[in-house]
C-alpha positions as CSV (number, residue, x, y, z in Angstrom):
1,X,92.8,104.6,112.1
2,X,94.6,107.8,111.0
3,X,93.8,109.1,107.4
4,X,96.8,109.9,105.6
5,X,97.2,111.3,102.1
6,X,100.4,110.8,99.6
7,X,100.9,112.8,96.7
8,X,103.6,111.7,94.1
9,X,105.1,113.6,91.1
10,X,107.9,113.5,88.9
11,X,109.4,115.4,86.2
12,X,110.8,112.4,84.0
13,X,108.4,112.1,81.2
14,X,109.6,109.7,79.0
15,X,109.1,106.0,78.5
16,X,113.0,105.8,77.7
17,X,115.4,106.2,80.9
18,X,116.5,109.6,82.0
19,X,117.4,111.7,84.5
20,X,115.1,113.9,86.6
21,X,113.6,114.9,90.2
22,X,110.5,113.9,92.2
23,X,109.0,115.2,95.3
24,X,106.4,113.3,97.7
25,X,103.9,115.4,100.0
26,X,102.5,113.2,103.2
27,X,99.5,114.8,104.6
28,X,98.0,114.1,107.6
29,X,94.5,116.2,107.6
30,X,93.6,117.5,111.3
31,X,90.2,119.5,111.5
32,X,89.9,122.1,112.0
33,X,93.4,122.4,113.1
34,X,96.0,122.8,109.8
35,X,97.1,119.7,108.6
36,X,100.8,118.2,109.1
37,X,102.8,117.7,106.0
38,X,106.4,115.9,105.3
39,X,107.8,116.8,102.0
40,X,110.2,114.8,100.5
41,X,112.2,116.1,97.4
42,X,114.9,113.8,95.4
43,X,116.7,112.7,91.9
44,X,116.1,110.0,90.2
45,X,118.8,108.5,87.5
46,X,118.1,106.8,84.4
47,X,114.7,105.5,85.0
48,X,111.4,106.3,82.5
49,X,108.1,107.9,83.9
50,X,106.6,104.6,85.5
51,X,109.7,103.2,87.0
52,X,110.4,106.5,88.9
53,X,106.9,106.4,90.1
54,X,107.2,102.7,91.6
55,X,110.2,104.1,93.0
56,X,108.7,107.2,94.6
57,X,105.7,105.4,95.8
58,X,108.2,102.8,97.8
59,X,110.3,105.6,99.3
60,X,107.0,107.0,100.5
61,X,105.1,103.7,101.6
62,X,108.9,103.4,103.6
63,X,108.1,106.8,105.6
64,X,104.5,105.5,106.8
65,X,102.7,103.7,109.4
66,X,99.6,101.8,109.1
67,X,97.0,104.2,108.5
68,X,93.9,104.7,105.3
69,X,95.8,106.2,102.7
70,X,94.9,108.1,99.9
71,X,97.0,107.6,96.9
72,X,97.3,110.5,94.6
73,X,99.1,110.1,91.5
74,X,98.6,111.5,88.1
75,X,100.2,108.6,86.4
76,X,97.7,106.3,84.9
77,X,100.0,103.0,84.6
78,X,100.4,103.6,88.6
79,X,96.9,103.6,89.7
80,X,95.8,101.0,87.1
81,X,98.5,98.6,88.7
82,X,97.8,99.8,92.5
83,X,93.5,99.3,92.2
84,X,93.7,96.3,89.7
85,X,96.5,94.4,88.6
86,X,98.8,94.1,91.8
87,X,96.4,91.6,93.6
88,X,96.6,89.2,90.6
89,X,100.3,89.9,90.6
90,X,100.6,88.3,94.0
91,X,98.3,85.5,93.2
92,X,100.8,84.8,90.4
93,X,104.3,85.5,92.4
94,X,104.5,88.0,90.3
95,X,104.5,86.6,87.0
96,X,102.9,87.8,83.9
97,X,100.6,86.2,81.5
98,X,103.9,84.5,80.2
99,X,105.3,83.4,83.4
100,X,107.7,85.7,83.0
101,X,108.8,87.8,86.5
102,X,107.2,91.5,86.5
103,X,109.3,94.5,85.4
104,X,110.1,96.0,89.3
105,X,109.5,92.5,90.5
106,X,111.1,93.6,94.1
107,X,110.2,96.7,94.1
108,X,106.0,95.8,93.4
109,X,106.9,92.9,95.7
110,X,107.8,95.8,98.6
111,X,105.1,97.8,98.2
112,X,102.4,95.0,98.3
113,X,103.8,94.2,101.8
114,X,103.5,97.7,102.8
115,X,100.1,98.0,101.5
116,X,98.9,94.8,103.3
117,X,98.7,96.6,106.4
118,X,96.3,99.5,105.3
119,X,93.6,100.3,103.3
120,X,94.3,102.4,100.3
121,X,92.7,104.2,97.7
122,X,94.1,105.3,94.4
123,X,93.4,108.5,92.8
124,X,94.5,109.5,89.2
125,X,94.6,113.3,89.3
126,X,96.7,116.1,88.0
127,X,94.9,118.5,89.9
128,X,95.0,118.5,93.7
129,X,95.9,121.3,96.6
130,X,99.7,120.8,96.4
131,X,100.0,120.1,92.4
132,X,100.7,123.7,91.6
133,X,103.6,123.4,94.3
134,X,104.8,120.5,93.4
135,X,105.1,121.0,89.6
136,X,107.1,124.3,90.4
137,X,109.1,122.5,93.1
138,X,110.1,120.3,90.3
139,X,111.0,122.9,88.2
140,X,113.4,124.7,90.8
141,X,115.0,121.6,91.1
142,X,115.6,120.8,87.0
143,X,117.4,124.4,87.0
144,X,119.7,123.4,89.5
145,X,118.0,125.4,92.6
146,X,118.2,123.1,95.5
């Protein structure tokens, strides 16, 4: 099975709903030849920092095929969901401790099919080979330059 690693960022912040960018890398390592790479830019309306990741991490589970992924985020709520609460979220139907449906209910509900068909490992990071890129990426984009 084809190793395949995803890096997610975002430039929304905030735990309130705003506006802002994100861009996803897909890399496909091939040694020794150079690696393949899709990059993926976009905007993102109203939605706080761990919304837009769910979101981004959907859009980029959407572009794969089974393979081991390696999940690279720097967002902590993200991997903490991914490596330990989304397992006892399908248990549960995706209910919390109150019986009360998830916040992203559909979109967590998505991803966990996805995810069912490949291994995956989560890794909370804001340093990696493409994070320098990707945080000016995201800058060019909030001045406008597309």
């Amino acid at each position: 099975m084809k190793v395949v690693n995803l890096y997610l960022k975002t430039n929304i912040k905030s735990i309130k709903p705003a506006d802002g960018h994100y861009v996803f890398i897909l890399e496909l390592p091939r040694e020794p030849d150079p690696a393949v790479t899709l990059t993926v830019p976009g905007e993102i309306k109203q939605e706080t920092k761990n919304g837009a990741e769910i979101l981004i991490l959907e859009k980029a589970l959407k572009r794969t095929k089974p393979c081991e992924l390696n999940i690279f985020t720097d967002n902590n709520y993200l991997a903490r969901a991914l490596s330990e609460w989304l397992n006892e979220w399908q248990q549960n139907n995706f209910k919390d401790s109150k019986g009360e449906d998830i916040k992203y209910k559909d979109k967590w509900e998505s991803i966990a099919g996805m995810l069912k068909q490949m291994p995956y490992k989560v890794n909370l990071n804001n340093k990696h080979s493409f994070s320098e890129w990707m945080e000016a990426e995201l800058e060019r984009r909030k001045n406008g330059n597309k």
